[in-house]
Every structure is written in structure tokens, then in C-alpha cells.
C-alpha positions as a printed NumPy array, in Angstrom:
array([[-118.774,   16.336,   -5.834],
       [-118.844,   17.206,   -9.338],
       [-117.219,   18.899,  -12.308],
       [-118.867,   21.776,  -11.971],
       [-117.507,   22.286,   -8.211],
       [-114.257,   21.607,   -9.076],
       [-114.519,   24.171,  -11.732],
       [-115.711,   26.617,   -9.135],
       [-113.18 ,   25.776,   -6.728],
       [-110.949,   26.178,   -9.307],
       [-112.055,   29.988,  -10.014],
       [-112.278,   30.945,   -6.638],
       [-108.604,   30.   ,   -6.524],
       [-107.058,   31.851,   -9.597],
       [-109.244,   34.878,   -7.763],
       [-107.911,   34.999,   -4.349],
       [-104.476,   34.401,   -5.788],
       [-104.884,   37.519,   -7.747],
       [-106.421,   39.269,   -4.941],
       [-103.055,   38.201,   -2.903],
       [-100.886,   39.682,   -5.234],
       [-102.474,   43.22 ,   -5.019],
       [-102.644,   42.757,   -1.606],
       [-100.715,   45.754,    0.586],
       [-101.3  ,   44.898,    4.312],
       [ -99.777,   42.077,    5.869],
       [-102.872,   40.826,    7.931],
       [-104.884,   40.712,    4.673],
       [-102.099,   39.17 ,    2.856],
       [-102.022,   36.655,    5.541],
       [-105.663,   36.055,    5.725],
       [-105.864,   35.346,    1.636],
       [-102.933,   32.873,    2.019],
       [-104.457,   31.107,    4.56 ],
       [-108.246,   30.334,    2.026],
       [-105.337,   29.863,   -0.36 ],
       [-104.001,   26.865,    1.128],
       [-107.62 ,   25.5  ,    2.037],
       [-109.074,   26.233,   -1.139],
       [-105.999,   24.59 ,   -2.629],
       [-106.574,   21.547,   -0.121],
       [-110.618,   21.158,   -0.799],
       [-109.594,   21.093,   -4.647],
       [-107.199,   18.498,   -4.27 ],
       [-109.44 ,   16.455,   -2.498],
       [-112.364,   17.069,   -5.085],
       [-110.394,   15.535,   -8.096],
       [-109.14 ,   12.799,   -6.105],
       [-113.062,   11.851,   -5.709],
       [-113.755,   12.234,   -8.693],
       [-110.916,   10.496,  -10.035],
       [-111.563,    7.185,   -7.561],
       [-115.552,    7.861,   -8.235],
       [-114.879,    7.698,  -12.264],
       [-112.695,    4.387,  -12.282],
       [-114.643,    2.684,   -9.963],
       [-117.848,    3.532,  -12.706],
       [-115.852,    2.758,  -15.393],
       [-116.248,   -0.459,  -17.367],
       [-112.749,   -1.568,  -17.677],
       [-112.466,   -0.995,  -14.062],
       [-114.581,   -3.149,  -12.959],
       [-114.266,   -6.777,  -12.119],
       [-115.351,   -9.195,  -14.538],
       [-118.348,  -10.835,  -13.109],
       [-118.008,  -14.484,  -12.125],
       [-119.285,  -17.447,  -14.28 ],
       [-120.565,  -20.459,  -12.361],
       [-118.112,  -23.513,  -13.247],
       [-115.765,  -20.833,  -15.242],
       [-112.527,  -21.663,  -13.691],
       [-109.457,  -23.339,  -14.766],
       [-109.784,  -26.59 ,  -16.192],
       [-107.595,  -29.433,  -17.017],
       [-106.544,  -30.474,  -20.47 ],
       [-106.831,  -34.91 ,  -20.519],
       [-105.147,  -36.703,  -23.268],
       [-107.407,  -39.609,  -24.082],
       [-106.271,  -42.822,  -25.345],
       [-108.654,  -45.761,  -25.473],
       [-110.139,  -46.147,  -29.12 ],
       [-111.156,  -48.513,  -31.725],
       [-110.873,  -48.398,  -35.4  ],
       [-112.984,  -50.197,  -38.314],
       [-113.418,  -49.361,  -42.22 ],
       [-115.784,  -49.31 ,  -45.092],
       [-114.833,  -49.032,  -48.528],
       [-115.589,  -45.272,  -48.074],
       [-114.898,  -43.846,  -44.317],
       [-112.277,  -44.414,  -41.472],
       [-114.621,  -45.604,  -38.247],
       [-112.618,  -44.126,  -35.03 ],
       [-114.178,  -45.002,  -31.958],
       [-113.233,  -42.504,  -29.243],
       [-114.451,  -43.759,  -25.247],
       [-115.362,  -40.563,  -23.846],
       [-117.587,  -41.362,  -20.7  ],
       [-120.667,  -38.825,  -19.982],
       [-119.702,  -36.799,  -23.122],
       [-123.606,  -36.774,  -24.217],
       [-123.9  ,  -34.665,  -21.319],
       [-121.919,  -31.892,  -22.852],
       [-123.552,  -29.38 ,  -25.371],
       [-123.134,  -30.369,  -28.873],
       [-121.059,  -27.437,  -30.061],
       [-118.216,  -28.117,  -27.232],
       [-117.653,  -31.89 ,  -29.209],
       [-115.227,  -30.32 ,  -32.483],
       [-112.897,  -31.968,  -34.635],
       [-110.586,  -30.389,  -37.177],
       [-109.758,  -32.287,  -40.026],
       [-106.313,  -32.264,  -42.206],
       [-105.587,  -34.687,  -45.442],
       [-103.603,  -35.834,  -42.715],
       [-104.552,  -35.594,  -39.5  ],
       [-107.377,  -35.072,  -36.942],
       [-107.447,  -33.278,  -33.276],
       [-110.295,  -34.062,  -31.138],
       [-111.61 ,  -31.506,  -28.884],
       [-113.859,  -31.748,  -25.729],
       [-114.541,  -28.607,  -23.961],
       [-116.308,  -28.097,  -20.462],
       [-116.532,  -32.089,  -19.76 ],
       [-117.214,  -32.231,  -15.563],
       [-114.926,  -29.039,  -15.502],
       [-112.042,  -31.217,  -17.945],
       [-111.031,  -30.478,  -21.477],
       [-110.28 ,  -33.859,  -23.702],
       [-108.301,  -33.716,  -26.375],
       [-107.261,  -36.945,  -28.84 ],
       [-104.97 ,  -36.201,  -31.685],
       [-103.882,  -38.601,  -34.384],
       [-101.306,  -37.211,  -36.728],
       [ -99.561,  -38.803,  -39.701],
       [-102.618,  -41.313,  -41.276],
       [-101.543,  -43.771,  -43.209],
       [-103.109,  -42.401,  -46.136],
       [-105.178,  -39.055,  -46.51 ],
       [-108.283,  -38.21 ,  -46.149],
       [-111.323,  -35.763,  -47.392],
       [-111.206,  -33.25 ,  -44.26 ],
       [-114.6  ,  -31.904,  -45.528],
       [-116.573,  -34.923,  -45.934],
       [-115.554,  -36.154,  -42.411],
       [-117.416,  -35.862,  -39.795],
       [-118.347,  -36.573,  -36.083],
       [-121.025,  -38.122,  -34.078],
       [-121.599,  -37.965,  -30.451],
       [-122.768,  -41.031,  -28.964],
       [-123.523,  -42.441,  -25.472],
       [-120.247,  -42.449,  -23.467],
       [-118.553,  -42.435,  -27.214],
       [-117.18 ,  -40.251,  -29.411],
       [-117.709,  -41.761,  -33.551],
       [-114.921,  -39.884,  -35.502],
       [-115.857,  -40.36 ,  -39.613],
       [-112.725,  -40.08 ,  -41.618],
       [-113.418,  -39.73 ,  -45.476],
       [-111.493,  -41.836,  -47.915],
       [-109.909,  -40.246,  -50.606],
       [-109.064,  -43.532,  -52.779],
       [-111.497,  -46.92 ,  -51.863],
       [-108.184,  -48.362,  -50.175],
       [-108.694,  -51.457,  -47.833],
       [-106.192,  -49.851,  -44.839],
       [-103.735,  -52.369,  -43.183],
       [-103.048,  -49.444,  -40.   ],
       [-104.436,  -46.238,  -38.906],
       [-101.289,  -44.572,  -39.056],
       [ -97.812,  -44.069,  -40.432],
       [ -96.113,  -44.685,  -37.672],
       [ -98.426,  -47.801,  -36.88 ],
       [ -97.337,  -48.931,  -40.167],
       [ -93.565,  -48.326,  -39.504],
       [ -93.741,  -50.223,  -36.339],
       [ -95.263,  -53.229,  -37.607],
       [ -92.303,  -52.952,  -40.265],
       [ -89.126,  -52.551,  -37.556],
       [ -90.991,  -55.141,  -35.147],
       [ -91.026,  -57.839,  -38.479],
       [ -87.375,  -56.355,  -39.37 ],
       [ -85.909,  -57.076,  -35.705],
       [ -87.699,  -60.18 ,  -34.575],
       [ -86.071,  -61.569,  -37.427],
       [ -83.151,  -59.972,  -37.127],
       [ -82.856,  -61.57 ,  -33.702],
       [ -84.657,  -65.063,  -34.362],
       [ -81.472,  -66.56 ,  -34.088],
       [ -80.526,  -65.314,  -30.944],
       [ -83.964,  -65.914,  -29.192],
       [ -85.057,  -69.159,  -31.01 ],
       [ -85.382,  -71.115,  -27.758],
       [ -87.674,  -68.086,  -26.445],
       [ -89.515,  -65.762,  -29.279],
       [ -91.945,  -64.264,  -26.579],
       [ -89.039,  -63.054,  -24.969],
       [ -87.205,  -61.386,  -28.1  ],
       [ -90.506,  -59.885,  -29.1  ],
       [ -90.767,  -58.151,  -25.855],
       [ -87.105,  -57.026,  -25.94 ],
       [ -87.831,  -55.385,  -29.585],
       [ -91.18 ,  -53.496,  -28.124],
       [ -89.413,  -52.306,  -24.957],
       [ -86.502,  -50.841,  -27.762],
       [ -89.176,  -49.1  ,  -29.54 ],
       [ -91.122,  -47.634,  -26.876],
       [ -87.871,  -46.32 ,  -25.381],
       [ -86.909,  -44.732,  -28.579],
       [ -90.522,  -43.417,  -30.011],
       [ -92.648,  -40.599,  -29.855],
       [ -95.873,  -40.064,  -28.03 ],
       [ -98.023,  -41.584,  -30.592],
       [ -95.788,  -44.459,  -31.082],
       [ -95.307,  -45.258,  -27.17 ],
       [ -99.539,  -45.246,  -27.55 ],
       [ -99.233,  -47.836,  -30.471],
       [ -96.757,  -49.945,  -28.207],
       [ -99.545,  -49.448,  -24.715],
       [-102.703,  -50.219,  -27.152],
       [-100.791,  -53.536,  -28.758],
       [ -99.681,  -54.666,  -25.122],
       [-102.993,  -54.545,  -23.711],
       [-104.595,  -56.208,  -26.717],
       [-101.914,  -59.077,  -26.806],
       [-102.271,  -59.329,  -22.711],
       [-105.997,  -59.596,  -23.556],
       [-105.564,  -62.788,  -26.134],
       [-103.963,  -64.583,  -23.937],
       [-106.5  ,  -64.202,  -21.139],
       [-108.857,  -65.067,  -23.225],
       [-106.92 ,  -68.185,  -24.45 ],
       [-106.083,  -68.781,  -20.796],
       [-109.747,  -68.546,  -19.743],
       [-110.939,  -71.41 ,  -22.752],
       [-108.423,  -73.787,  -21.728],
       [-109.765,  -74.205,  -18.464],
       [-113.418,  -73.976,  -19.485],
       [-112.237,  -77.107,  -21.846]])
């Protein structure tokens, strides 16, 4: 099948049809109407072919061709960090295990005066992301930087004034502040037990913060619930 057949098809059609029309006797008549039809039939067909032959050929047609590992993947919100400081950079240590595996170009960070959003793409078929927003002061976005380490992630965060940092964050900064505020707010009411109040002002936060500050609130229970282990484990080793 072809163009060129359906064009001839298409010729031998308009012909007969005239041919039918100055047609006189009725067995002749009958006998064109009858190639009529089947010419008419074997024409339909034809373009229908070519039709189904031309979008199966075509390139938008077809389907696109399968990528080993390209399927959906998962977005993870990662949460265990460290932070230190020199008089010039932010140190952020991300824990990121296997991500030396990963090529380096799927490791990116973009940097606000701000802010900074971690991305991991392709890690054993997960993205990671880790997103800090609201620093507590800003930063050079273009002379930070990242490194990718074993089973780490070093995020470089450019000073823009040789501050010494008391937090990481705004909102680190503000919790510190309404945790001082309300534990002595309530120091009179929980004198015999300050543990307790302490705990009754971070469960009040957490159920009234964010995302980043219910992080805060998880990172400074686990550290405190660390301490005291650690306490707990020198006390019997004296």
C-alpha cells in the first residue's frame, strides 16, 4: 500500500462514476455500480493502512523507550545534621548514607541570603531533600558551596559579616527566647519540679510550630536524652 495506489484507486473511481452517469442500459449501469462500491471499499481500506502504518512510524507515536531504574521515586525529608563555624563559613553537616555512590552532578544546593535547599537525586531509586529556611543571619549564596563526603553531605555557608552565630536559624533563635520567656514565666508554678515545666513548655511549642520548629524541638530532645545517658553511664562507671 502506498500513496501512489491510493491515488490510482482514487482515479479509477471518479472514472467509473462518470462512466455510470452516461450509462443507458440497466445491466451496465448495474455492473459499474457494483466496481463502484468495491472500488469505494478497497480505497477505504487503503487509507486506513496507511493511516495506522504512518502513526505507528511516527515519532510521537511511539512509546518512549524504557530507562533502567527510571521509575517513580520517592521524595525523603532528611533530618539528622550537625552544625559548626569559623569566623568565615557556616559548617552544616548533612548524614546522607551511600550518597558517594551517586554521580556528582545529582548532589545540588541552591543558595539564598537566606536560605538553602538540599537536593539528592537518584539515591537507591530515593530523592533527599533538606531545606533550612530563615538563617539567623544571611549569607553569600555565591561563595557557598558543597562537598560530598563519605556517607555525608558538607554544606559551606558563606558569612556575610565575621559574626560568632549563637543558632542556625531564626526560628532556633526564637525558641530558645519563648523556652527562657516561659520557664520563667512558670518557675513559680513548677519550682518543686523544673524538668517537668520544661517539658510542658517544649510539648506547647511543638504543638503550636512549624515543620522546622517541631525539627528544632526532635533535634534538642534527642540531644538532651543523650546528656543524660551519658551522665547516667559515668555515674556508674564512678
Amino acid at each position: 500500500m502506498s500513496q501512489q495506489s491510493i491515488e490510482n484507486l482514487t482515479l479509477d473511481l471518479e472514472e467509473l462514476r462518470r462512466l455510470a452517469e452516461s450509462a443507458t442500459r440497466t445491466r451496465v449501469q448495474q455492473m459499474l455500480s457494483i466496481n463502484i462500491r468495491k472500488l469505494e471499499t478497497d480505497l477505504e481500506q487503503q487509507k486506513n493502512a496507511l493511516a495506522s502504518k504512518e502513526s505507528q512510524s511516527s515519532p510521537s507515536a511511539k512509546p518512549p523507550a524504557s530507562v533502567p531504574g527510571d521509575c517513580k521515586r520517592y521524595r525523603v525529608e532528611l533530618k539528622e545534621y550537625a552544625w559548626d563555624q569559623s569566623d568565615k563559613f557556616i559548617k552544616i553537616f548533612v548524614t546522607v548514607n551511600d550518597v558517594q555512590q551517586v554521580p556528582e552532578e545529582n548532589v545540588n544546593v541552591e543558595f539564598t541570603e537566606n536560605s538553602f535547599n538540599l537536593l539528592i537525586g537518584n539515591l537507591n531509586n530515593k530523592d533527599y531533600t533538606f531545606v533550612v529556611n530563615h538563617l539567623l543571619n544571611e549569607i553569600d549564596p555565591v561563595k557557598s558551596y558543597r562537598k560530598v563526603k563519605s556517607d555525608m553531605v558538607a554544606i559551606y555557608l558563606a558569612k556575610q559579616k565575621p559574626t560568632k552565630w549563637a543558632h542556625l536559624t531564626l526560628t532556633a533563635k526564637r525558641l530558645q527566647d519563648m523556652k527562657d520567656e516561659r520557664l520563667s514565666k512558670n518557675s513559680k508554678e513548677t519550682g518543686d519540679d523544673p524538668s517537668g515545666g520544661l517539658m510542658k513548655i517544649m510539648q506547647q511549642l511543638y504543638d503550636s510550630g512549624d515543620s522546622e520548629t517541631k525539627r528544632m524541638i526532635n533535634k534538642a530532645w534527642h540531644e538532651s536524652q543523650n546528656k543524660k545517658s551519658e551522665l547516667k553511664g559515668a555515674s556508674y562507671v564512678e
